[in-house]
N, C-alpha and C positions, 0 to 999 in steps of 0.2 A: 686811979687813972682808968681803969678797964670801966668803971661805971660809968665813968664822963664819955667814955667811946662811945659806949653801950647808949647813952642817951645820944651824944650829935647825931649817932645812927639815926635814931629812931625820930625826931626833928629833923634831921633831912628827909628822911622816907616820906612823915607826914605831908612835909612843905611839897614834894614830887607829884607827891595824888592828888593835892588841891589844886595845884600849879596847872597840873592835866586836867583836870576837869573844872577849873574856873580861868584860869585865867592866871597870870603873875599878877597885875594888875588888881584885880578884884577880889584874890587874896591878900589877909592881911597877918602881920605878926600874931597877932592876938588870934584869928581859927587854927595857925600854925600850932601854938601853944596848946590850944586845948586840943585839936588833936592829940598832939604828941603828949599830952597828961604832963606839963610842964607850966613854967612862970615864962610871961613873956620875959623877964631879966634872962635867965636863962637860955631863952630863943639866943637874944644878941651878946650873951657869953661866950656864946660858941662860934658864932657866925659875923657878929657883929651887926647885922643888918642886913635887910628881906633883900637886899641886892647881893650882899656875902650870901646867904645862905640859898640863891639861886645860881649865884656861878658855884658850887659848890656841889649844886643839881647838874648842870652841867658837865660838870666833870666827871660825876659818876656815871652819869647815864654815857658819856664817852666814852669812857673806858670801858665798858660792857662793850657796847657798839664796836669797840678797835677789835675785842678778841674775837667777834664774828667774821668781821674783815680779816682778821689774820689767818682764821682758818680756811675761808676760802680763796684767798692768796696761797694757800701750801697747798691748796686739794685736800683739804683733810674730812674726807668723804662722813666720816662718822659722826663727828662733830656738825657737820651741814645735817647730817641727817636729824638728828636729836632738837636741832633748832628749827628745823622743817615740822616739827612735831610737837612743838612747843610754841607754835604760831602765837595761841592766846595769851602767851606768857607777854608777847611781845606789844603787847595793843596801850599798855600805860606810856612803852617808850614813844610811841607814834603818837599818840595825845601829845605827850609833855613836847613834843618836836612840832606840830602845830599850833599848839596855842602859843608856843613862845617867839616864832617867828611871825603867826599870820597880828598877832599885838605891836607888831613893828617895833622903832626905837632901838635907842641903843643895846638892848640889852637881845635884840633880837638879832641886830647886826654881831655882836658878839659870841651868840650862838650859832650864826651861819658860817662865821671866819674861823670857828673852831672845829666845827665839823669839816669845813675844807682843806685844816690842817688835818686832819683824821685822814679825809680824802689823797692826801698830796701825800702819806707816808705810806698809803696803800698804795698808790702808784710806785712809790719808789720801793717797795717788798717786791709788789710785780715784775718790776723793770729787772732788780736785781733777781729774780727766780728765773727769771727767762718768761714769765707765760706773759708780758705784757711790753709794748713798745715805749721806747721815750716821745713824747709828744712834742712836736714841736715849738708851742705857746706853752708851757706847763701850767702857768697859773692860769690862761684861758680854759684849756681843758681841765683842772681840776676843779673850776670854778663853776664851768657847766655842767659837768656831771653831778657835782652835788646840789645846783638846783633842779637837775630833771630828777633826783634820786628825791628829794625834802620833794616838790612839786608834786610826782605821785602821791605823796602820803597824805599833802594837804588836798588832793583832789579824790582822797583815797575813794569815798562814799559812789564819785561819779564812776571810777576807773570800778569799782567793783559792780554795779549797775550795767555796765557794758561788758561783762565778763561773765555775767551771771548768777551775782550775788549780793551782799549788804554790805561787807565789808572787806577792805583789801586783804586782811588776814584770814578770811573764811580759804581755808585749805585749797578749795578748786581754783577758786578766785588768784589767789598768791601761785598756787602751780601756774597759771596759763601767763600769768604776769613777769613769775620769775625766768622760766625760759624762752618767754618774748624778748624780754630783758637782756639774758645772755647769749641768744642765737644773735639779736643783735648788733652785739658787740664783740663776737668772737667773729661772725660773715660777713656783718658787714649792711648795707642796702644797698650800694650803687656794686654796679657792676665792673665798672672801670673809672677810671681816676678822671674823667673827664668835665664833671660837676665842679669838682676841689680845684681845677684847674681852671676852668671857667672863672668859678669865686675868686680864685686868686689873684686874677688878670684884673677883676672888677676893682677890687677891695685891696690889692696890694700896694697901693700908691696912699692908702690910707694907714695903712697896718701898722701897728709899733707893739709891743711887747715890754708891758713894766718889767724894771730890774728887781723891782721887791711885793710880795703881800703888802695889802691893805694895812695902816697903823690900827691896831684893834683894840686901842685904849678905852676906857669907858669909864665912864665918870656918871652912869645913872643912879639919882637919888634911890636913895627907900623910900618906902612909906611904912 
């Protein structure tokens, strides 16, 4: 059992770096397999197939992603700091987050409604901590932040160009980004409520608020 772990590990790792730097698409089971020093049988022994074995990427790279969000949900200044230092570490996860979105399809809608559950349970750590409001649209606002949050990343090349650098993770570049980011959203832009109210006056007589998340079913082939 431990070696069959030991290998899914090491076939999902593979399929993650190819994933990042080709493409889901234009990787196939078979680079997967030689990568990982494996039989393509084996690839879909474990996974079942290049669509298994990408939500399966998915998922892991989620759950890394949640424990960053969780730590700076509590302030946990140390742990911020260590991943503030570990920038480079982070640049495979930002890959595999735009080429599987900017490839569209379902499997890319799959991955955006899963990060905006990520999103939707960081709002609600917050809400319950105290350091964060309940929104009034939740699914609108959970919805938005995680595309201007993915949107940086896919624009990373440009946002670091205007910052002074190559890449969003180049250390200067992420400082002036990151506390752009949270002066932001802890002060605010407008100065008084008179914009929101504006908007509201316009856009109210339009306004409705789904009762539920998007169905996030997916049914995309392998190849």
């Amino acid at each position: 059992m431990a070696q069959d772990l030991s290998t899914a590990a090491r076939i999902r790792t593979s399929a993650f770096d190819l994933f990042s730097k080709h493409g889901v698409r234009s990787t196939t089971v078979r680079m997967i397999a030689d990568s990982a020093g494996v039989s393509v049988g084996l690839v879909l022994h474990h996974f079942g197939s290049k669509n298994g074995l990408r939500t399966a990427c998915d998922e892991w790279l989620l759950e890394r992603l949640g424990r960053e969000k969780a730590a700076a949900v509590q302030g946990d200044v140390e742990s911020m700091g260590q991943m503030s230092s570990q920038l480079a570490e982070q640049s495979p996860y930002m890959d595999y987050i735009v080429a599987g979105l900017t490839e569209g399809g379902e499997g890319a809608d799959r991955l955006f409604d899963r990060v905006c559950d990520m999103t939707n349970e960081f709002l609600t750590e917050g809400v319950t901590a105290g350091t964060m409001r309940e929104p009034e649209d939740r699914i609108a606002w959970v919805t938005t932040l995680t595309a201007l949050s993915c949107g940086a990343s896919i624009l990373g090349a440009q946002v670091a160009r205007r910052l002074g650098g190559t890449s969003l993770l180049d250390p200067a570049v992420y400082t002036r980004y990151a506390l752009a980011s949270v002066e932001l959203f802890t002060h605010g832009m407008f100065t008084d409520d008179r914009f929101l109210r504006s908007i509201t006056d316009a856009l109210g007589a339009h306004h409705s608020s789904p009762a539920s998340t998007p169905d996030t079913a997916s049914t995309e082939d392998a190849s």
